[in-house]
N, C-alpha and C positions, 0 to 999 in steps of 0.2 A: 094662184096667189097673185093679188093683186100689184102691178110694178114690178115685178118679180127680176124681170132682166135690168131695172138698176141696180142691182146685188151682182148683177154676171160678170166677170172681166174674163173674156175665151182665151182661153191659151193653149200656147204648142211652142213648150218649151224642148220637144223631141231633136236629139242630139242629130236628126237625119235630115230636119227641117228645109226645105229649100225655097228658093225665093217665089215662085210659084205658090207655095203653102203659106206662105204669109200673106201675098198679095189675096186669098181667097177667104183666109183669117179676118183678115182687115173688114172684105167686102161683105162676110157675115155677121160678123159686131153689128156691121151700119146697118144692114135689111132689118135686124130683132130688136137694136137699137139698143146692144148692151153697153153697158157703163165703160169697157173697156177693153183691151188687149194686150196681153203679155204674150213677149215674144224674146229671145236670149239675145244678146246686149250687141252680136256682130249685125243682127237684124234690124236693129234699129231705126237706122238713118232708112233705109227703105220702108217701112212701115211708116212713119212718122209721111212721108212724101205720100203716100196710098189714104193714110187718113185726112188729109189736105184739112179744109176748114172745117170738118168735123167737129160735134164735142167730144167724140170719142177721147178715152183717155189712154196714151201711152205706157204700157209697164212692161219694166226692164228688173233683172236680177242680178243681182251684184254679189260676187263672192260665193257663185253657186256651182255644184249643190254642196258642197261639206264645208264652206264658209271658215276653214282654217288657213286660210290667205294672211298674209301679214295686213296690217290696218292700211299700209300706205297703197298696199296696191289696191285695195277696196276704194279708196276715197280716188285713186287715179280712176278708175271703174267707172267710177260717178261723176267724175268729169266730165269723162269721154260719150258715157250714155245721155248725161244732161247737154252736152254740145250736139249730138246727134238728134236730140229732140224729146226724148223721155218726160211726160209726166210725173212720173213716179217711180219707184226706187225700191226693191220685196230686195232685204240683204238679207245674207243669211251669217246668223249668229254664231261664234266661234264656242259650238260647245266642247271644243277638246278644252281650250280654256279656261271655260265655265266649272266641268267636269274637276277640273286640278284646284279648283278654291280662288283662282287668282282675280283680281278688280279688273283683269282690263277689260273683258266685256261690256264691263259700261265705259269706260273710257271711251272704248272703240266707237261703240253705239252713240254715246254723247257729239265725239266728232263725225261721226257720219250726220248725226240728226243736223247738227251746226251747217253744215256744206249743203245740204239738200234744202236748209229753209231759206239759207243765203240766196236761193237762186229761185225761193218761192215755189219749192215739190215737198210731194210726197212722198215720206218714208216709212216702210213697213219692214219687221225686224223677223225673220224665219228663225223660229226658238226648235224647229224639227221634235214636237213632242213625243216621235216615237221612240227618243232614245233619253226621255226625260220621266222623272216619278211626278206625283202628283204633288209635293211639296217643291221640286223643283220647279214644275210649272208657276207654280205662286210667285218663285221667288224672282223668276224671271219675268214675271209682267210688272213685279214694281221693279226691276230694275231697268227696262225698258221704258216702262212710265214717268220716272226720274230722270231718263238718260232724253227724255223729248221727242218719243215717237210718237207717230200719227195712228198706227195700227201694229197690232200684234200678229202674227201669220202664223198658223198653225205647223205647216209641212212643205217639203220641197218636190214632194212625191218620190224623192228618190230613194227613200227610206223603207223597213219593213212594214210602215202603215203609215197612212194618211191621215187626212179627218178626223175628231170623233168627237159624238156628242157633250160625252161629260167631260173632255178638255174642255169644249168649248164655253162650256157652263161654270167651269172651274174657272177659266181666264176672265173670263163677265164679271165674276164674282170678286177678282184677285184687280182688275184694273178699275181708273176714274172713268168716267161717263167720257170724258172727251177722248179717251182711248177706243180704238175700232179694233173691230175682229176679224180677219179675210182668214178663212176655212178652205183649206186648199188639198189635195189629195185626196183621188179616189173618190170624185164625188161625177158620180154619174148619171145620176137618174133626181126626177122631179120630187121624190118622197126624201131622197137623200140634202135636197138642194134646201128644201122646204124645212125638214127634220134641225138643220145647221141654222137655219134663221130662227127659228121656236128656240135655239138654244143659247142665240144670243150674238152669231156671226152679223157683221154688216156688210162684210163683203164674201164672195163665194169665185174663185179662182177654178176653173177645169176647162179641161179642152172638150166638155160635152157640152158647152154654155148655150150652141143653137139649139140642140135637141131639147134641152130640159126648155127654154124659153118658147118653144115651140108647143107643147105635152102642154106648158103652162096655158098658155094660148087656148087648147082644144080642152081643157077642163074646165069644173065648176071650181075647183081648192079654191 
C-alpha cells in the first residue's frame, strides 16, 4: 500500500520498557520513516532528545490505561508530557463515568482538548471500544467531536480486544470528516494494518509498525 508508513506511529507502551528500547523505537520510526512514536509519558523527555530535528511525531498517553484518574491529574499529565516534549496527547476516556450516565466525560474531554490546542498539539481521545456497545460507540464519537478532539482512538490494548474493523467503520460513520481515527490494539501484520485503513482509520498505532512498513515495502498491495 502506497505511503503506507504515514499511517504507522510504532509504539511500546510495555510496562517493562527501558531506556535502551526507546532509544531503538525512536531509531526505527526514522530508518521506515513512520509518522511517529508512542512511548509512556516517564519516557518522554528522552525520546523527544533521540528524535532531535526529526519530523517524527512525539506521542504520549495520558491517563492510561483505565483513564479513571480524576480530570486534574489528566490535565497535570499533560503539562508535564507537553513540557517534556510530546507532540501529541492518546488520553484515555473515563468509561467508568460514561458507563454511570454522567456529563463529565465531555467536560473532561473539553478541558483536555482546550489545554493541548493552547499549546498547539495533538489530542486523541481512547473510547477502549472493548468494553463499549455499538450505540455506545456513536455516542461517544459525537461527544468527542463536540468536546474538540483531533482523533478518536479505538483501544489501549490493555483490554480483552483491540482493533476491529466494523468499530472502525461504525466511528467513520458516527464522526465529521475533520475528525481522525488511530486503530490501536492487536494490529500486527500488513492485511491487519491495510484491512483498518479500507475501514476508515487514518492512523494505525502498534509496536509491529517496522515489520508491517517493511512487508509493505516487499509487496505489490
Amino acid at each position: 500500500m502506497k505511503n503506507l508508513h504515514r499511517y504507522i506511529e510504532h509504539t511500546n507502551l510495555n510496562p517493562t520498557i527501558t531506556g535502551a528500547e526507546v532509544d531503538q523505537l525512536v531509531m526505527e520510526a526514522k530508518e521506515v520513516d513512520c509518522i511517529g512514536v508512542c512511548v509512556p509519558p516517564f519516557w518522554v523527555k528522552r525520546a523527544r532528545r533521540e528524535i532531535g530535528d526529526s519530523a517524527l511525531q512525539l506521542v504520549t498517553v495520558i491517563g492510561f490505561p483505565l483513564g479513571y484518574n480524576m480530570t486534574e491529574v489528566k490535565l497535570e499529565e499533560m503539562e508535564l508530557a507537553i513540557r517534556d516534549g510530546a507532540d501529541e496527547l492518546d488520553l484515555v476516556l473515563n468509561v467508568s463515568a460514561f458507563k454511570d450516565g454522567m456529563n463529565w466525560p465531555k467536560i473532561e474531554i473539553a478541558k483536555c482538548s482546550k489545554l493541548a490546542h493552547e499549546y498547539y498539539k495533538i489530542i486523541k481521545v481512547i473510547i477502549e471500544t472493548a468494553h463499549l456497545n455499538p450505540e455506545e460507540i456513536k455516542q461517544l464519537c459525537a461527544l468527542c467531536a463536540d468536546a474538540g478532539v483531533d482523533f478518536v482512538k479505538t483501544s489501549t490494548g490493555f483490554a480483552s480486544a483491540g482493533a476491529q474493523a466494523n468499530d472502525i467503520r461504525l466511528m467513520r460513520g458516527s464522526l465529521p470528516s475533520n475528525v481522525g481515527i488511530k486503530a490501536s490494539g492487536g494490529i500486527k501484520t500488513l492485511e491487519q494494518a491495510i484491512e483498518m485503513i479500507m475501514a476508515g482509520a487514518d492512523r494505525i498505532g502498534t509496536s509491529s509498525g517496522v515489520r508491517i512498513i517493511k512487508q509493505s515495502n516487499d509487496t505489490s498491495l
